[in-house]
C-alpha positions as CSV (number, residue, x, y, z in Angstrom):
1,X,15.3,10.3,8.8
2,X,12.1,8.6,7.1
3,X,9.5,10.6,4.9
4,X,6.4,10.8,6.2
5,X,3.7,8.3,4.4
6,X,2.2,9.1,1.6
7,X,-1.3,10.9,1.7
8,X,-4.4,8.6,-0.2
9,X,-4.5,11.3,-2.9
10,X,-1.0,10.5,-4.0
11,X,-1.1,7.1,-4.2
12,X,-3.9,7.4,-6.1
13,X,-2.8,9.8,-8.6
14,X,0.5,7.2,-8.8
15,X,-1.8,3.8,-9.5
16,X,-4.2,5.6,-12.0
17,X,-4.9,3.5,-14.5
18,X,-4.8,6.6,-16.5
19,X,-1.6,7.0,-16.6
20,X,0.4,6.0,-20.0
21,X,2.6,2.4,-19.4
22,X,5.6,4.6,-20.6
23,X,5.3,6.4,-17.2
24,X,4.9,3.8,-14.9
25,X,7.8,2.3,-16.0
26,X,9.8,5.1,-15.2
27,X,8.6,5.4,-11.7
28,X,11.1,3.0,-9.8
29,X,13.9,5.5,-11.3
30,X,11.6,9.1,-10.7
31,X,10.4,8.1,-7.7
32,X,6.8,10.3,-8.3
33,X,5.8,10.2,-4.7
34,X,8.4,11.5,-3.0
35,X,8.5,14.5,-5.6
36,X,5.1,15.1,-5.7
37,X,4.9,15.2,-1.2
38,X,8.0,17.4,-1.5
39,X,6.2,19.9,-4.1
40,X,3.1,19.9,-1.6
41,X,0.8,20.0,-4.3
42,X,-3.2,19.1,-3.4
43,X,-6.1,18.0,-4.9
44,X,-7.9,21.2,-5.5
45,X,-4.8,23.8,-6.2
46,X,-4.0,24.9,-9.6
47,X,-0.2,24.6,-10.9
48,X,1.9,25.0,-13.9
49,X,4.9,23.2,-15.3
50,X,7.2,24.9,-17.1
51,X,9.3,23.4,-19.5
52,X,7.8,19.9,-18.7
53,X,9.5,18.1,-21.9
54,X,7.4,14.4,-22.4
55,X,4.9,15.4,-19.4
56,X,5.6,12.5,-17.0
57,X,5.3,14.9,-14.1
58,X,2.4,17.0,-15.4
59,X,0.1,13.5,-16.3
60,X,0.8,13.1,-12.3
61,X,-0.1,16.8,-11.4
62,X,-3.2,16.5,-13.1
63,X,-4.0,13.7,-11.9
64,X,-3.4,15.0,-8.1
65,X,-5.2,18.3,-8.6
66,X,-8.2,17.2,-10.3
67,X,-10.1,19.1,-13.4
Protein backbone atom coordinates (compact mmCIF):
# COMPACT_ATOMS: atom_id res chain seq x y z
CA UNK A 1 0.00 0.00 0.00
CA UNK A 2 1.53 3.73 -0.84
CA UNK A 3 0.12 6.96 0.80
CA UNK A 4 -1.32 9.15 -1.37
CA UNK A 5 1.03 12.40 -2.30
CA UNK A 6 1.22 14.98 -0.38
CA UNK A 7 -1.23 18.04 -0.87
CA UNK A 8 0.89 21.72 -1.89
CA UNK A 9 -0.22 23.01 1.55
CA UNK A 10 1.75 20.42 3.33
CA UNK A 11 4.81 20.59 1.73
CA UNK A 12 4.70 24.04 2.24
CA UNK A 13 4.00 24.22 5.82
CA UNK A 14 7.09 21.36 5.90
CA UNK A 15 9.81 23.68 3.83
CA UNK A 16 8.84 26.98 5.69
CA UNK A 17 11.63 28.81 6.23
CA UNK A 18 9.87 29.67 9.39
CA UNK A 19 10.34 26.83 10.97
CA UNK A 20 13.15 26.67 13.82
CA UNK A 21 16.51 24.43 12.37
CA UNK A 22 15.91 22.36 15.63
CA UNK A 23 12.72 20.95 13.84
CA UNK A 24 13.89 20.29 10.61
CA UNK A 25 16.33 18.18 11.83
CA UNK A 26 14.05 16.05 13.42
CA UNK A 27 11.89 15.54 10.51
CA UNK A 28 13.68 12.42 8.78
CA UNK A 29 12.86 10.63 12.34
CA UNK A 30 9.02 12.39 12.82
CA UNK A 31 8.19 12.01 9.51
CA UNK A 32 5.69 15.47 9.66
CA UNK A 33 3.95 14.73 6.44
CA UNK A 34 2.71 11.62 6.84
CA UNK A 35 1.29 12.74 10.39
CA UNK A 36 0.05 15.79 9.38
CA UNK A 37 -2.19 13.89 5.95
CA UNK A 38 -3.15 11.32 8.58
CA UNK A 39 -4.59 14.13 11.11
CA UNK A 40 -6.41 15.68 7.90
CA UNK A 41 -5.80 18.98 9.11
CA UNK A 42 -6.40 22.05 6.38
CA UNK A 43 -5.48 25.30 5.79
CA UNK A 44 -8.37 27.26 7.15
CA UNK A 45 -9.58 24.83 10.27
CA UNK A 46 -8.82 25.68 13.79
CA UNK A 47 -7.10 22.98 16.15
CA UNK A 48 -5.57 22.42 19.45
CA UNK A 49 -2.68 20.45 20.81
CA UNK A 50 -2.78 19.27 23.91
CA UNK A 51 0.09 18.53 25.80
CA UNK A 52 2.43 19.45 22.88
CA UNK A 53 5.76 19.47 25.01
CA UNK A 54 8.68 21.56 22.68
CA UNK A 55 5.85 22.39 19.97
CA UNK A 56 7.42 20.64 16.88
CA UNK A 57 4.00 19.60 15.83
CA UNK A 58 2.15 22.69 16.70
CA UNK A 59 5.02 25.23 14.71
CA UNK A 60 3.69 22.72 11.65
CA UNK A 61 -0.11 23.07 12.51
CA UNK A 62 0.16 26.62 12.49
CA UNK A 63 1.82 26.75 9.79
CA UNK A 64 -0.77 24.44 7.84
CA UNK A 65 -3.89 26.31 9.10
CA UNK A 66 -2.83 29.76 8.69
CA UNK A 67 -3.61 32.86 11.25
Amino acid sequence: MTAAPLPDYLRAAIASKRRPERDTERDAGRKPGPVLQFLGVRPGQRVAELNAGWGYFSGLLAEVVGD
